[in-house]
N, C-alpha and C positions, 0 to 999 in steps of 0.2 A: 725467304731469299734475301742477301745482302750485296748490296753494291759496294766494295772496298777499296779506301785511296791511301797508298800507304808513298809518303814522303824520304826517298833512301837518302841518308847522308852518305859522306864521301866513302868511298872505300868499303860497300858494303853489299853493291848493287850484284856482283856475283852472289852474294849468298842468298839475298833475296829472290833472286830468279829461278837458281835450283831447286831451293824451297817448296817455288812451285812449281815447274819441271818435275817433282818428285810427288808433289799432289796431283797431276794430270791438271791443273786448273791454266785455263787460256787467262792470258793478261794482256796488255796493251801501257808501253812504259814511254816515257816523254821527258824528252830531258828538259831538266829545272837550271833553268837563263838566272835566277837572283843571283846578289852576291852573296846568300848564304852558304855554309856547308852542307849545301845537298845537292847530290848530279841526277839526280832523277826522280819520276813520280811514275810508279806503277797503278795500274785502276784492273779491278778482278771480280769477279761474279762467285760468288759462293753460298751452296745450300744454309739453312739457319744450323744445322746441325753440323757443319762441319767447319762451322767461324772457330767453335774454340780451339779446335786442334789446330787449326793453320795458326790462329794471333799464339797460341802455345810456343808453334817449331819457330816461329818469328821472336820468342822472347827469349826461349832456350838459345840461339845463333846470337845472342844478343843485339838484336835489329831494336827494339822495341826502347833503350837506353835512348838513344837518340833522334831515332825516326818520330815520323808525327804518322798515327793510326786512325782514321776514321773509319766509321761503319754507318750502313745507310741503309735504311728499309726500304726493297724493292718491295712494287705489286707485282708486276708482270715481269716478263723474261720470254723471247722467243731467241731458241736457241739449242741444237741440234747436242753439242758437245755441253751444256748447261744442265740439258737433259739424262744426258752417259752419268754425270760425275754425281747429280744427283741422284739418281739409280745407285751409284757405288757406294753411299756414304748410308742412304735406306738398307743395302745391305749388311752393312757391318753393324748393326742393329741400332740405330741413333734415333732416337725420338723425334717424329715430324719438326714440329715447329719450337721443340726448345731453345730457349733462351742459351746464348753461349755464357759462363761466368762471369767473361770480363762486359757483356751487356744486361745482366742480373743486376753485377754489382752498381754500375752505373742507375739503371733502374729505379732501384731500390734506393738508393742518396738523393735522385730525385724527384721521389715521392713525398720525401723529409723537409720541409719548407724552413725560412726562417726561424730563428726562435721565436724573433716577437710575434712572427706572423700565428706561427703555431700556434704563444699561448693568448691571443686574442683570441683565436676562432673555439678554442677546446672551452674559454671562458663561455665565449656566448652561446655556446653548443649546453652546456649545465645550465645555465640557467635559464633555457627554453626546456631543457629534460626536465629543472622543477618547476615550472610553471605547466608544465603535460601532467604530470605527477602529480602535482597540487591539484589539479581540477579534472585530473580521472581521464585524460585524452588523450587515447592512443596515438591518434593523427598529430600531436603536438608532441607526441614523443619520439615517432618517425621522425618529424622532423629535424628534431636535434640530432638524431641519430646522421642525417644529412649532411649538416653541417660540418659535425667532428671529423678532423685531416689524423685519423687515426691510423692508418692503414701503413704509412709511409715506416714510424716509429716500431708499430706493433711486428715489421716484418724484418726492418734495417737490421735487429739484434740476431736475427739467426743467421741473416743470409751473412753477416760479419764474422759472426761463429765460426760458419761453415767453410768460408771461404778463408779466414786468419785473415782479417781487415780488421784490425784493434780499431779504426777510429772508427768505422760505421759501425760494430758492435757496440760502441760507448755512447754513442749517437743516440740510436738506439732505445738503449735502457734510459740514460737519463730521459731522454724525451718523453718515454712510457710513464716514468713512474713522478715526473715533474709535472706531467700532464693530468694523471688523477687526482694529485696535488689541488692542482687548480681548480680541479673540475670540484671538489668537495669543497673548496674554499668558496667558490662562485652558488654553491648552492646554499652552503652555510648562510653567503648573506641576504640570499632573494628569500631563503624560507625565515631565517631569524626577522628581517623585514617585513616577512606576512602574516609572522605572528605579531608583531609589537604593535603593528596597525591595527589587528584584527579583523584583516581580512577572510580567516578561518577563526569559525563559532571556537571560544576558551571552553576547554572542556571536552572537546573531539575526540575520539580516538586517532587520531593521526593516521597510525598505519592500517584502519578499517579499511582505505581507500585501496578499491583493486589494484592499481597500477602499482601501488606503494607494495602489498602487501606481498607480494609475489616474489620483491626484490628482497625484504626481509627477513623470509624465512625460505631462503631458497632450498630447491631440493637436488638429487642428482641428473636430473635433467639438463639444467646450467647448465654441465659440464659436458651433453654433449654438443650444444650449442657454438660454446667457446672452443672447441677442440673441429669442429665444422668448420668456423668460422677460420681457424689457422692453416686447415690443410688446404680451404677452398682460393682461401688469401697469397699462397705461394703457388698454387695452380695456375689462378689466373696472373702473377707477375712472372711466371716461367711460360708459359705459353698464349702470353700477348691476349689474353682475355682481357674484360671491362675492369677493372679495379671498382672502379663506383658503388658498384653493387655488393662489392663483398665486402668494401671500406664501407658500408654501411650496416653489414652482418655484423664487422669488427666491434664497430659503435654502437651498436645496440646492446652487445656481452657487456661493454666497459661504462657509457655514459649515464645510462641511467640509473646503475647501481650506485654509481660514483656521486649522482644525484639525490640518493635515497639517502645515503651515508650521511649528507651534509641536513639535508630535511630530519632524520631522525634528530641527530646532533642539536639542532637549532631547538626540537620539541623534549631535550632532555630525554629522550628514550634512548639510554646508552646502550643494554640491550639489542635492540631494535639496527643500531647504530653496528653494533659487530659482527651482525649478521649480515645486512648489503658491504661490510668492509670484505668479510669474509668472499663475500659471491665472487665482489670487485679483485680479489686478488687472486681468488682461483680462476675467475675467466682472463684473468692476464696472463698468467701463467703457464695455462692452458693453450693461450694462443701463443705460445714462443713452444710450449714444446713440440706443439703437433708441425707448424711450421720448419722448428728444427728437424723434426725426425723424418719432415714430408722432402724436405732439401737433400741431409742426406742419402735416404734413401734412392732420389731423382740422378745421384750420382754427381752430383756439385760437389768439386776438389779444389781446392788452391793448387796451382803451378808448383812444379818439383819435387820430389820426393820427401825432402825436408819439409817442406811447409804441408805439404797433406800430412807427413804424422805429429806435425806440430797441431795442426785442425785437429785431428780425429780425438787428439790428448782435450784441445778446450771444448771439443762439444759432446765427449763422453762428459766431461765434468760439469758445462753447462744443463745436460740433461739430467744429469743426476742431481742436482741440487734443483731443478725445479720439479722433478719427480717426487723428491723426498721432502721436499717444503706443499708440496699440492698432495700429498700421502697425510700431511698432518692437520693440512687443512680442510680435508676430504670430512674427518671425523664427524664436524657437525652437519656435513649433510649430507651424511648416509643415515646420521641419528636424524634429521627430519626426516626422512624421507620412509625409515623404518616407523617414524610417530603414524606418518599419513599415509602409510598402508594399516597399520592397525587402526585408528579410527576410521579409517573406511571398509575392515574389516568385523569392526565393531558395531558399524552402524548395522552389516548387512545381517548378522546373527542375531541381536537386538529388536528387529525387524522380522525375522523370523520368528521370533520366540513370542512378539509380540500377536502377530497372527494366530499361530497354535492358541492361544490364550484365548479370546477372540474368538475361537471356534467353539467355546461355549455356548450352549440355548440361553443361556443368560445374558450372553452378551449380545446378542445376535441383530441386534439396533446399532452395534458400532460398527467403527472399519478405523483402520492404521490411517490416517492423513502423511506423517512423516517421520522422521526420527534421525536426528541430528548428534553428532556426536561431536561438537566443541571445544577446542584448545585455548589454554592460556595464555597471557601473550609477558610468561618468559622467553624471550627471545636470546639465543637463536635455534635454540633447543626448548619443544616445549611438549606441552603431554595435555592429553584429555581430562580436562576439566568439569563438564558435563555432559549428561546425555538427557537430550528433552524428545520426550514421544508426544507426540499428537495424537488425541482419539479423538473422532467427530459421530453423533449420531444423533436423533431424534430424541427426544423426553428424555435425555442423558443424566443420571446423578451419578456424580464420582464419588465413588465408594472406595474404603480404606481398601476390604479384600482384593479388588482389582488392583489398588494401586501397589500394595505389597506384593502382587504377584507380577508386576512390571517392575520391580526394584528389584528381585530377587533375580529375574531374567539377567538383568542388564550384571551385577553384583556375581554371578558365573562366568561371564568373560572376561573381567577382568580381573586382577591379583592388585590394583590398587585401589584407594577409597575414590570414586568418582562420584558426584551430585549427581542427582537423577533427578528431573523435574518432569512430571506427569504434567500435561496442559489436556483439559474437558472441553471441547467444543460443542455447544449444542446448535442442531439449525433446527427450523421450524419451516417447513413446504407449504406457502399459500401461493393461491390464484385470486384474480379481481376481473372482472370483465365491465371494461370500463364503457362499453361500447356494449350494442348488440352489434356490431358487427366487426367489433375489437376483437385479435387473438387474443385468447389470454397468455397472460404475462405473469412468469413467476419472477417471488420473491423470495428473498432467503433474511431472515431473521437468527443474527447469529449473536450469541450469548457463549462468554468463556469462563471458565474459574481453572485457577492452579492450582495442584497438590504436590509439593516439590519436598524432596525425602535425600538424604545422601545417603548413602550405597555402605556401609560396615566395611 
């Protein structure tokens, strides 16, 4: 519901009252004493669903040139004729509690804070992303995700788009992509910082770390996270839900990859580096397109004929250019993601073959421990590297013939030359009773040897 005060300048006040005469909307009008050019102030009650069309026939009459428009969030309303009109406006099929476009656009500009203000907090929001990252902490990476005023920028560009507001569209973008700017710059120097100190052992794998590794080599899951993360992000600015919560879904697609980007960078893993670049620019693009497409489709139009086919012309082209730029950038991860289906389908045949083996009377002392199938870390496309089986048993000597017939297994799945590394586990089962009235307590005495072979 909206409480509305609209201020008539001179010579205007008949058009304004038929207006609503013509809506069935009850008003209540008070003439305006200043020595401005206005004779009157109307005040009017209307559903959330029927503000645009009223501020619409108010802008088409051209009332809106001169008059001063406010709108105001009612809770309550008791009101017999508030009730009719709202009934009449649910019929003409209008979505409950939608946002009108001229309260979107408003919104939506401000959610967009200062510059400076922005690029302080996007700063410090990165460099608590690599300090979670650096030290493998979820909870430190939520947080940054807290912090980051992402949501305002990540959504200004479509509802711009949609609506034909060139300056919140421009808004917008720069904000977006000045902001990952920052945000990799800010990480650049907390991780080049942690290494020059040596706060992280020389020598590390860097990107072994979970938190790292994830954003790295991403797969097509990302994207639906980021594409979640933009239809949920104009749901909740169209229908008066929390932003909080979904400015924090936005921040988690954007900050930490933008995070990873600046930490590979600092570790010389350039690699490494264009693959969270990669994630970082599909899940932004991901969230302008689904938010675009989530907008349109909601039925958000610019005022008059011209300007809606003037919109529909920049957000077919806006959509199309980020469909066909996130189409090119899809490439490397569908190719991860095809990698880590077949190493996990490699592992599970490998595994089986391994077994059958196994069901020899010769072997009949072992059993499979595990069987890992291993990638490289060519980043951001990368391939199985090796495959290490584990056999554990009692009195165990690793013999050639087994071991050739676990090479030969793994060397039928695939079509390329992979390393195969046999590891022999032996244990040994004792008891001690240390006590007469001690359980006994076993022990396991474990001894290993390698036999590691690559694959023809």
């Amino acid at each position: 519901m909206r409480y509305v005060e609209v201020t008539i300048p001179t010579g205007r006040k008949g058009a304004v009252l038929d207006i609503l005469e013509d809506e069935d909307i009850d008003y209540i009008v008070s003439d305006e004493t200043s020595d401005r050019d206005y004779v009157a102030v109307v005040r009017f009650l209307l559903p959330s669903q029927a503000v645009e069309r009223t501020l619409d026939r108010l802008t088409e009459a051209g009332i809106s040139d001169d008059a001063n428009i406010v709108v105001f969030d009612t809770q309550t309303v008791l009101s017999a004729n508030f009730a009719q009109l709202n009934a009449k406006h649910s019929r003409d099929g209008s979505v409950g509690d939608r946002l009108s476009r001229q309260e979107l656009q408003t919104r939506a500009a401000g959610l967009t804070p200062s510059f400076p203000v922005y690029a302080m907090m996007t700063f410090i929001s990165a460099i608590v992303a690599t300090s979670g990252l650096l030290l493998d902490s979820p909870a430190v990476v939520v947080g940054s995700m807290v912090i980051a005023p992402l949501i305002g920028p990540a959504l200004a560009a479509s509802v711009g788009t949609v609506i034909a507001d060139t300056e919140l569209r421009s808004t917008g973008l720069i904000y977006q992509f000045s902001g990952l700017g920052i945000a990799v710059l800010g990480s650049i120097m907390l991780a080049g910082l942690v290494r020059i100190v040596g706060l992280e052992p020389a020598g590390i794998d860097i990107v072994a770390i979970a938190e790292l590794e994830e954003r790295v080599a991403p797969n097509l899951l990302a994207l639906v996270i980021a594409l979640g993360a933009g239809v949920a992000g104009i749901l909740s600015l169209t229908r008066e839900l929390s932003e909080a919560i979904v400015g924090v879904m936005i921040a988690a697609a954007l900050i930490p990859p933008a995070a990873a980007v600046g930490i590979a960078l600092a570790w010389e893993m350039y690699g490494a580096a264009a693959g969270a670049l990669i994630l970082t620019l599909v899940n932004t693009l991901s969230i302008n397109f689904a938010a675009l497409v989530t907008l349109w489709g909601g039925g958000y139009r610019p005022a008059g004929l011209f300007s809606v086919s003037t919109a529909r012309r920049q957000t077919l082209a806006f959509a199309a250019i980020l469909g066909l730029v996130m189409v090119l950038l899809l490439v490397p991860l569908v190719s991860a993601t095809v990698v880590e289906f077949r190493s996990a389908q490699l592992e599970s045949d490998v595994e089986t073959d391994v077994d059958a083996v196994l069901t020899d009377p010769e072997y009949a002392h072992l059993e499979v421990e595990s069987v890992d199938a291993e990638l490289d870390d060519e980043y951001p496309i990368r391939s199985v590297e090796r495959v290490v089986i584990v056999i554990s048993g009692s009195g165990i000597v690793s013999g050639d013939n087994l071991t050739d017939q676990l090479v030969a297994g793994v060397d039928s799945h695939t079509d390329e030359s992979v390393a195969v590394e046999v590891r022999f586990v032996a244990a040994e089962h004792r008891t001690t009773d240390e006590t007469a009235h001690a359980v006994t307590d076993p022990h396991w005495a474990v001894l290993s040897s390698d036999s590691s072979l690559a694959a023809p």
